[in-house]
N, C-alpha and C positions, 0 to 999 in steps of 0.2 A: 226642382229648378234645373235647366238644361244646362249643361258646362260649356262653356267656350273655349274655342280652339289654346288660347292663354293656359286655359285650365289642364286639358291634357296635356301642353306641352308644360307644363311647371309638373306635372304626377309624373310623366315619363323621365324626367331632368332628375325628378328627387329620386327614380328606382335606380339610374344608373352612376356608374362612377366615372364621372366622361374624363378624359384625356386632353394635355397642349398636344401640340404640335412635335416640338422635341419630342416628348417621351412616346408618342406614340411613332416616330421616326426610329428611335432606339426600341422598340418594341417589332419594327418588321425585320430587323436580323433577328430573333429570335421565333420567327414562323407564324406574328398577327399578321390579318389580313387587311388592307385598307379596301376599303368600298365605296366605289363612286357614284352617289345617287342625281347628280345633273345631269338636266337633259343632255344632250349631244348637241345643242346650239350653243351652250353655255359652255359647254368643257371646250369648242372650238373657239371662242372667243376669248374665255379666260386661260386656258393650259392644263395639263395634265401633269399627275402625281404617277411616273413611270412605273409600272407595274400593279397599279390599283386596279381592282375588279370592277368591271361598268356592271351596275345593274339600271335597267333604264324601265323603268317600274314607278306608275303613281302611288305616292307612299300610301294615300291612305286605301286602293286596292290592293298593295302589297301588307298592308296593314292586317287586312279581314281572309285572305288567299291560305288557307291551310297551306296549299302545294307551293306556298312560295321557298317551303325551304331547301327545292330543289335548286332551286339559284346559286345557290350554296353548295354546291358537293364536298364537296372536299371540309367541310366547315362543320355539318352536319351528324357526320357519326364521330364526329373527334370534339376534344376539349378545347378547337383553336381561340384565340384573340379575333377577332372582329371589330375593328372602327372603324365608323359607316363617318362620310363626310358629304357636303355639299356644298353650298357656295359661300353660304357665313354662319353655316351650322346651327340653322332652324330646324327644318325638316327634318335631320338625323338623328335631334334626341326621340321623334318620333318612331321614326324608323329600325333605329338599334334597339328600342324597347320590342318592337315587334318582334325581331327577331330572338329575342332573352322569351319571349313566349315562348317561339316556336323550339325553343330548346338549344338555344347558341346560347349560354347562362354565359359568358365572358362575353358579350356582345357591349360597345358602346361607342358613343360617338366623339365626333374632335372636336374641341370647343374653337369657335369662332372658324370653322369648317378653311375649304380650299385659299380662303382670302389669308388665313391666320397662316398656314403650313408655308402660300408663298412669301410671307412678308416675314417668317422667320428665318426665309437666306434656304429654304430646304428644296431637295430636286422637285421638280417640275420641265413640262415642255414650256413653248413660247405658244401663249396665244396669240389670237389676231390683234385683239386691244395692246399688245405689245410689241408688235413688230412692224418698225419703221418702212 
């Protein structure tokens, strides 16, 4: 029987140990990396997490891409923290299991993604839907 999209994203959710909002804010003073996987129409319209890595990558090509772990340098010969986020945190339980393959084993995602991080009060820029 063929798995549905539900399905790998429930087997990828069950491998990792995803993260709120908080604690992975209290987690980039200590050197995790946050990961922007929206497009670039969405990050202008919604706002940006200052300092988060854009990787601008269809997850599921980023998903099958060996060489995507170059996207990553700094992430990749070290034991960093990795949470991958997106716009309400679908896509990036996908996504940060991809990369726990590629050998980012602390790799995981933000639950309830950039919508949850800005409704907890935490830095962000101003998008367009929010500026008068």
């Amino acid at each position: 029987m063929a798995r549905t999209i539900d399905d790998i994203l429930a087997a990828a959710r069950d491998r990792l140990a995803r993260v709120h909002p908080d604690q992975a804010h209290a987690e980039t003073s200590d050197g995790a990396v946050l990961v922007d996987i929206r497009p670039a129409a969405q990050r202008a319209e919604e706002g940006e997490i200052p300092g988060a890595l854009i990787v601008e990558r269809n997850v599921l090509e980023w998903r099958f891409d060996p060489a995507s772990g170059a996207r990553l340098p700094q992430a990749t010969g070290h034991d960093l923290r990795v949470i991958v986020f997106c716009s309400e945190g679908y896509t990036s339980s996908l996504a940060a299991a991809s990369l726990h393959d590629l050998g980012l084993t602390r790799a995981t995602d933000l639950v309830g993604g950039f919508k949850a991080w800005r409704a907890a009060g935490l830095p962000t820029t101003e998008g367009a839907d929010r500026v008068s």
